[in-house]
N, C-alpha and C positions, 0 to 999 in steps of 0.2 A: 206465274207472275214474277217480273224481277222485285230484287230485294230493296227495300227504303231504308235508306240511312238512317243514322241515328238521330240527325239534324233536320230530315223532315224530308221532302217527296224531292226525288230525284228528275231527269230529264229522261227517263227510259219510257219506254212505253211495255206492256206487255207482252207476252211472248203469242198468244194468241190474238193480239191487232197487230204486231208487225207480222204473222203469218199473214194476215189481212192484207197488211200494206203491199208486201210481196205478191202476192197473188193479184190485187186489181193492179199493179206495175206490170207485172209478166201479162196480163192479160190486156192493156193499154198497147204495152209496146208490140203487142201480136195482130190487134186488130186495128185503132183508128193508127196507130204509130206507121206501122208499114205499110199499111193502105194509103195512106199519105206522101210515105216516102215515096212510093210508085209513081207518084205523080208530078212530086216536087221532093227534088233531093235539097240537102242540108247545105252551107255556104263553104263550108271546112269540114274534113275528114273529124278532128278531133277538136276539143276548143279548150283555152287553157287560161288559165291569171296572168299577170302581166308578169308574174315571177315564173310561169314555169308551171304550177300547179295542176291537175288537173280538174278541167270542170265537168260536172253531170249535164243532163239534159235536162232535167228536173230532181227536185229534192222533195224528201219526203219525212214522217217522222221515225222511218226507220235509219235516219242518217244521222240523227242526233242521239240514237237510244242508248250509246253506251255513255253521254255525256252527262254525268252527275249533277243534279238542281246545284250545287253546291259550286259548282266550278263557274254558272253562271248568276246566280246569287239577286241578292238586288244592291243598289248604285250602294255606294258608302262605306260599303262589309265588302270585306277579305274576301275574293282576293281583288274586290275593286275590277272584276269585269265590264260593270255597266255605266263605272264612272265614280272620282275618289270622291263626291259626295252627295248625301243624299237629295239634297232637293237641285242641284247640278243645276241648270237655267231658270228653274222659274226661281232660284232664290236670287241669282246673279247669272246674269247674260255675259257671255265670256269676255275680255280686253280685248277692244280693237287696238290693236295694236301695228299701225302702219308704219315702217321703218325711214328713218330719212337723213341724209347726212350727206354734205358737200359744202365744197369753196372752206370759207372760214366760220370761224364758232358762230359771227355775227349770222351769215348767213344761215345757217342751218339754224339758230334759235328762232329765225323769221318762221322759216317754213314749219315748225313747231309749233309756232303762235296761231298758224293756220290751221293746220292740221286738228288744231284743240278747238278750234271754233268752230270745225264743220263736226264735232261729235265725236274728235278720238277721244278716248279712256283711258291711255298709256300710252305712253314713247319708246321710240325706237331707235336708236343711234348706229350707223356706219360709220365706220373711221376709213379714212384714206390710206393710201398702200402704206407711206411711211412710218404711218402710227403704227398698222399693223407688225411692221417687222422691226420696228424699235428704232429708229430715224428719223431727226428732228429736220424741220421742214427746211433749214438751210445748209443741210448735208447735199455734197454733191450726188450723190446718189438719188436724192428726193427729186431731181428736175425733171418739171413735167409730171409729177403725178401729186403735186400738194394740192388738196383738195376736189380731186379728177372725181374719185369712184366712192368718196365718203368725203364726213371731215376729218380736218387736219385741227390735231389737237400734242403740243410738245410742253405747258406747264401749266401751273395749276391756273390762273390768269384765264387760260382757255378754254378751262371746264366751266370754271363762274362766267363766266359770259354764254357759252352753249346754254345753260340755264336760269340766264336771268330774266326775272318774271315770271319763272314757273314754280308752284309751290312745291317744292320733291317731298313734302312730309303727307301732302293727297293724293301725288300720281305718281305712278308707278313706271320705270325708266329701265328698257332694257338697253345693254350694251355688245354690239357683236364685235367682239374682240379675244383675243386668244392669244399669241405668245406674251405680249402685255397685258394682257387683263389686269395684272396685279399691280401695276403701276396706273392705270384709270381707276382702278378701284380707291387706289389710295388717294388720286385726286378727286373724286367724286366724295369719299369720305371727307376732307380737307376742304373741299367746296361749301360740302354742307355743315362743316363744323363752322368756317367762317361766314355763314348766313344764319348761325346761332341755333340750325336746327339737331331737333331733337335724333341722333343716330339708330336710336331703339326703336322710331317710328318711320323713317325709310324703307321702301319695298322695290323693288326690282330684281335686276340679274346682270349678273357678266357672264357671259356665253362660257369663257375661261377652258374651253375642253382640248387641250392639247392633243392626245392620243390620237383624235380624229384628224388633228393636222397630217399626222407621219402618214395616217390609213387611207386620208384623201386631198385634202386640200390644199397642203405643202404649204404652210406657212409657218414657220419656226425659228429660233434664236440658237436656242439650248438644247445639248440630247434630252431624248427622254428622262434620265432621273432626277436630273434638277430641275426640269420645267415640272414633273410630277412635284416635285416638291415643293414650287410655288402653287402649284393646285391646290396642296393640303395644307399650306401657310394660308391661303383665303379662307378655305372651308374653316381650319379652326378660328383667324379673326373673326368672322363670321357669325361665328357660333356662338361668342363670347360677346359681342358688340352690335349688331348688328341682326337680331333677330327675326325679323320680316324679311331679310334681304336672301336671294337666291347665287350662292356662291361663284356656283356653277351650272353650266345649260347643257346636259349633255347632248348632243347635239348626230341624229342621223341626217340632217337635213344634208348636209353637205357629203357624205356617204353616198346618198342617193344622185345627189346631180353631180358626183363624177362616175357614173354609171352602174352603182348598186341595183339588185331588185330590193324590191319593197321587203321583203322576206330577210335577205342581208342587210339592208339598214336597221330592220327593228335585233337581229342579233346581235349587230356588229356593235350598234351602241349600247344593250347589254354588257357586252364584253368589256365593257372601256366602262361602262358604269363600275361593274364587278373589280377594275382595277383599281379605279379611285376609292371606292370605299374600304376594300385592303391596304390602300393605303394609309389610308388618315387612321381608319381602327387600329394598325401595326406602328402608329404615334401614341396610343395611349387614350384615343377620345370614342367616348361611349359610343356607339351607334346610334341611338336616339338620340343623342345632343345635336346631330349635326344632320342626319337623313330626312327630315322633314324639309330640310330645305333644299334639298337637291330636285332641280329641276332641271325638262328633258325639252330640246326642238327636234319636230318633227316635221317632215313635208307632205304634203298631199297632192298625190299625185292624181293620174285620169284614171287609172281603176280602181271604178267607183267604190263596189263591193272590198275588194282587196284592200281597200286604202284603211276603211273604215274596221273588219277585222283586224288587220296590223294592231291598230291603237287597242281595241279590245284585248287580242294575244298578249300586247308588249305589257298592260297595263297587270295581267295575270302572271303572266314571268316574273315580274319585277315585285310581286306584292310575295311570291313564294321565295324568291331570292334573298329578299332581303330577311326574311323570320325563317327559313330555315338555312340559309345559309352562315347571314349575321346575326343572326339571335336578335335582332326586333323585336320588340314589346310594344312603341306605339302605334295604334293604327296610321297614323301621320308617319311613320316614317316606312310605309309600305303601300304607299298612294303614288303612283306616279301623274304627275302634273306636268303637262305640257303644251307648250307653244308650240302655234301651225304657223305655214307659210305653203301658200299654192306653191306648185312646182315651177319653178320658170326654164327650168328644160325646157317643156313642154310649149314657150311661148316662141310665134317665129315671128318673122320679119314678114315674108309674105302675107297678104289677105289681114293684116295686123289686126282689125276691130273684131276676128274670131276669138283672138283673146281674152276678152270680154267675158265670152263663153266659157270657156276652158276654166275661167278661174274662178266662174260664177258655183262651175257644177263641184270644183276642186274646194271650195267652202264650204258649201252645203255638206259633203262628206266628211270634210274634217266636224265641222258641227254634229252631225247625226253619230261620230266617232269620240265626241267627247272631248273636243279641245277646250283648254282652258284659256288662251290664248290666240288670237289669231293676226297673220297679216295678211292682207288680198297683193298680188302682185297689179302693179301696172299696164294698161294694154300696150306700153310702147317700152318695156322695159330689156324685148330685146336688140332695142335700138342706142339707149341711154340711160342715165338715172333719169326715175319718173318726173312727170311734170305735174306742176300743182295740178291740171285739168284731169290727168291721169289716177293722180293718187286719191281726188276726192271723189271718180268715178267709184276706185276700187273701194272706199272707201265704205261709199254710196252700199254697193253690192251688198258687205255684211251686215250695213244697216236693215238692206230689205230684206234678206234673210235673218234678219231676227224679230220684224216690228210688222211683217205682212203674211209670213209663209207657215206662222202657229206652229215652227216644228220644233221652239222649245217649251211648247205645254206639256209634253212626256219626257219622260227621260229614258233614253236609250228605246227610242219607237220599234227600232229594227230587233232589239232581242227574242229572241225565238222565232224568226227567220230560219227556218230549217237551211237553207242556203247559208246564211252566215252566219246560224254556229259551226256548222260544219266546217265553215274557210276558216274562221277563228281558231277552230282545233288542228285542221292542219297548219295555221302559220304556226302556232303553241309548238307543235311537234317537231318543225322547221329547225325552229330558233333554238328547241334544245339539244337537237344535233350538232349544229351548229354549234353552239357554247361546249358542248362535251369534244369536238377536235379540237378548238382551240386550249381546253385543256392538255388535251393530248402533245400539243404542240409546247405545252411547258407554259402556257396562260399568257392573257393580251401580249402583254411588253415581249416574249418573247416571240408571240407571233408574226409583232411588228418588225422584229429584226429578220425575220427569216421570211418576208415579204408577202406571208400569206395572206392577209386582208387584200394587200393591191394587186395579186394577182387574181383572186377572186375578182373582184369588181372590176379589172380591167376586162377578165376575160367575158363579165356582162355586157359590159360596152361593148366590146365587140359585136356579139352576140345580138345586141338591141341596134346598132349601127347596119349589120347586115340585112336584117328585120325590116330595117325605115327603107336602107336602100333599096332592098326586092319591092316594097311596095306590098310586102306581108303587114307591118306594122302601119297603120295608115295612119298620116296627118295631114288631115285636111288643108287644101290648100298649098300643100307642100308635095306630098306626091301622090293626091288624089285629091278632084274637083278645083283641078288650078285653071285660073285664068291665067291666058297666053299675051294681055295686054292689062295686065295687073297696074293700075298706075294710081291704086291709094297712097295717098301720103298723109303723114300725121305730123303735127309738129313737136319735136323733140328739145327736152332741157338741155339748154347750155350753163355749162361754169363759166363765169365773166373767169377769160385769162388777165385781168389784172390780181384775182384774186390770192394767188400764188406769190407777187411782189408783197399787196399787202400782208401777207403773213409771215413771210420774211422778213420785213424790215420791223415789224412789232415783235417778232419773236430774239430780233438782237438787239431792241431795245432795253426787251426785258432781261436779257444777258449782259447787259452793259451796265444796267442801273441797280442789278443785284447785288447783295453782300457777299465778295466772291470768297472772302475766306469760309463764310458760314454753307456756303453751295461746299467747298472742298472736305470740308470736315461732313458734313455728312454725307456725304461721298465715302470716305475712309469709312465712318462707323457701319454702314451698312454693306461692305466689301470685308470686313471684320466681322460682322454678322453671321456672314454666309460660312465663315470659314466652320461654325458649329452646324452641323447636319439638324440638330434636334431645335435651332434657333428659329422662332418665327420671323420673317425678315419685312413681315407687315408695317409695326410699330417704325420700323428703322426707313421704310420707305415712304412713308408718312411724312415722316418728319424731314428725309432729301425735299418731300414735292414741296412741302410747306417753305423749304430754304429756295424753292423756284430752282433747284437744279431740273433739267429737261429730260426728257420721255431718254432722248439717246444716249444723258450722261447714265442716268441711271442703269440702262443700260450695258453700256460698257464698263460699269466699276465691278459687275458682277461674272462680266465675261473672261476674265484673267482665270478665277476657279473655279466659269460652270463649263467653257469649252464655246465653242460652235460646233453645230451638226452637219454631217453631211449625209445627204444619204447616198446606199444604194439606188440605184433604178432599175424598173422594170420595168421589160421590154416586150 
């Protein structure tokens, strides 16, 4: 008999029923197995995960036996396998959380207002390109893309209007944003201080995960050590003010749809977690002051099983990481919590209302995997930003999956699924390979210079790209079961192009009518700020947004001592 731990029955089974197991398998696969084959062979030589992994033809419980009860546990407790808590849906059914952001602040509060009355739970906010890269909507640079691909948002004026009429002290507001994070933060803060509300009762998130920009998504102001350093300037305001609120999102989603496997998204945001909290703890701030509030985006992709492990592995990494890497004490600050989003890789243009499907079964997973958050993507999203008809379908979808399909009466239905514990230990095994080169490589930051994340994940793309085009990886629709006279059409959101003047001409309104010495001066005080490494530059950009200096002064007063980036490329 194997051995029980000290904490109670393990996942093993006996040495005399896995001789059992052994033997009716050896004997399956001798008689109906090959008798079978002889008649009808198998569709592929070998079959594998969407990462590479390899799959059985069946699982049994001699594939789990060396897996300790302990490692799979129940929801709540360490290491948080089944889910960071214990009654997980039936106490609270996750945030829908459908994202939405275009034209002007007016605009996008509309579609808000909507969104809230078909039953969302939480907000989601896009910024347009030039908020993203710190460029106020009447920079020559911004033409043509002010309020294109999100909203356009340049002072504080335009965060209280994105919000007017919503209460932020009842719902909860995420924002996907990252080289500025920390200047939205400060207007959202300033927002809500000037509608009197209470700061210690706010919840949400600024996405905030820089690292990932250099590793995928290329969007950035600052090298790495100063934008790291406005990371840990949020997390400690944060921490201090700000209680409910989620600093930082660390985020694989965007990992994965520049051509990650599932496997290398759940490490790579590890590794970029492990960075951030080195850094803020190498500031002086306890680890539990600040680690409960870090939270994680994640994508879900179409394999099913694989999607669903992922979140289990990552959610086991990250609970041992942080208590024995950081010395963690509260259980909260070894809970990973995160936000889903169906894959919109996976959405095409062709056959578009398959979509529908993909993203149907792409939430279901992330649900049966524990999300705490979710967005459904739109079925015409990869055509344009969604349209109201769009986003209340998807919207529709996690409704019916939570209110008809009973599959949050259990928690964690799939556990002990001999197939997915099994995938669960090999992604676990994956990711700390994975994490141990990237040591080897001198850790995140310096892996990022030395391009080893983007050559990983390029050469996935690659790899997945060759896959789709042989017609090995199949997408329906796309290079299998295509119609040769495909002629659906859907109708796609338009941005009114006046909406681009109107934002411009209010946004030099509000530069014309301001107190321009008091814009200047805090301007200087928070470019004086920066000049202390140990300074928080929170308080001092609070108080620019509060003077109505813009997204792009602020900006620029800090760009003289943080640089611009360039990067290498890889080819």
């Amino acid at each position: 008999m194997s051995t029980v731990s000290e904490s109670g029955l393990t996942q093993v089974v006996s040495e005399s029923v896995k001789e059992r197991i052994d033997e009716d398998l050896a004997g399956w696969e001798r008689e109906e197995l090959e008798t079978f084959l002889r008649r009808r062979s198998e569709q592929k030589a070998d079959y594998q995960t969407a990462s590479g992994l390899a799959v059985k033809r069946v699982y049994t419980p001699a594939d789990v036996a060396d897996i300790p009860w302990e490692d799979i546990g129940l929801p709540g407790r360490y290491p948080f396998t089944r889910g960071p808590y214990p009654t997980m849906y039936r106490g609270q059914t996750w945030t829908m959380r459908q994202i939405a952001g275009f034209g002007t602040p007016e605009d996008t509060n509309g579609r808000f207002k909507y969104l809230i009355a078909q039953g969302q739970t939480g907000l989601s906010v896009d910024f347009d390109m030039p908020t993203l890269m710190g460029y106020d909507s009447d920079d020559p640079l911004s033409v043509g893309e002010v309020g294109r691909e999100g909203v356009a948002v340049d002072v504080l004026e335009d965060m209280v209007t994105l919000f007017d009429g919503i209460d932020l002290e009842r719902i909860s507001v995420s924002m996907t944003i990252n080289p500025t994070a920390w200047i939205v933060l400060a207007m959202y803060v300033a927002a809500a201080e000037k509608r009197g509300c209470d700061l210690r009762r706010l919840s949400g998130t600024t996405q905030n995960d820089i690292l990932k920009e250099y590793i995928a998504q290329k969007e950035w102001i600052y090298p790495p050590e100063p934008s790291m350093r406005l990371v840990r300037d949020t997390v400690t305001y944060c921490a201090e003010h700000l209680p409910r609120f989620n600093p930082v999102n660390i985020s694989g989603y965007h990992i994965s749809e520049a051509g990650a496997t599932s496997l290398q998204e759940a490490a790579f945001t590890l590794a970029t977690t492990r960075a951030y909290v080195q850094e803020v703890v190498r500031a002086g701030v306890d680890v539990d002051s600040f680690a409960p509030r870090l939270s994680f985006f994640f994508i879900c992709h179409a394999d099913f099983f694989e999607e669903i492990a992922k979140f289990r592995a990552a959610r086991r990494v990250y609970a041992r990481m942080m208590k024995d890497e950081f010395g963690a004490k509260k259980p909260e600050s070894m809970r990973l919590r995160f936000h889903c989003q169906t894959a919109a890789i996976t959405l095409t243009r062709p056959q578009p209302f398959n979509n529908i499907v993909r993203t149907g079964i792409q939430a279901l997973a992330a649900v049966l995997g524990g999300a705490q958050s979710l967005h459904t993507n739109g079925l015409d999203e990869a055509y344009a930003i969604p349209s109201e008809f769009a986003m209340k379908l998807a919207l529709r979808t996690q409704q019916i999956i939570a209110e008809e399909t009973n599959v949050t009466q259990v928690i964690d239905p799939l556990g002990g699924s001999y197939y997915l514990e099994a995938l669960t230990k090999q992604l676990e095994e994956g990711i700390y390979k994975y994490l141990a080169k990237i040591d080897e490589l001198g850790g995140t930051l310096r892996a990022i210079e030395l391009n080893y994340f983007q050559r990983e994940i390029a050469d996935s793309a690659y790899a997945y790209a060759l896959r789709r085009g042989s017609g090995e990886g199949a997408v329906v629709g796309v290079n299998k079961y295509v119609d040769e006279d495909d002629d659906q059409e859907i109708e796609v959101h338009k941005v009114d192009p006046a909406s681009e003047r109107r934002k411009i001409d209010r946004l030099r309104e509000v530069k014309t009518s301001r107190d321009q010495e008091q814009v200047r001066v805090s301007l200087e005080r928070l470019a004086r700020t920066a000049e202390d490494s140990s300074a928080d530059l929170m308080p001092a950009t609070i108080d620019a947004v509060k003077a109505n200096a813009s997204m792009g002064e602020i900006v620029r007063a800090l760009e003289p001592g943080f640089g611009r980036y360039r990067e290498t490329p890889v080819f």
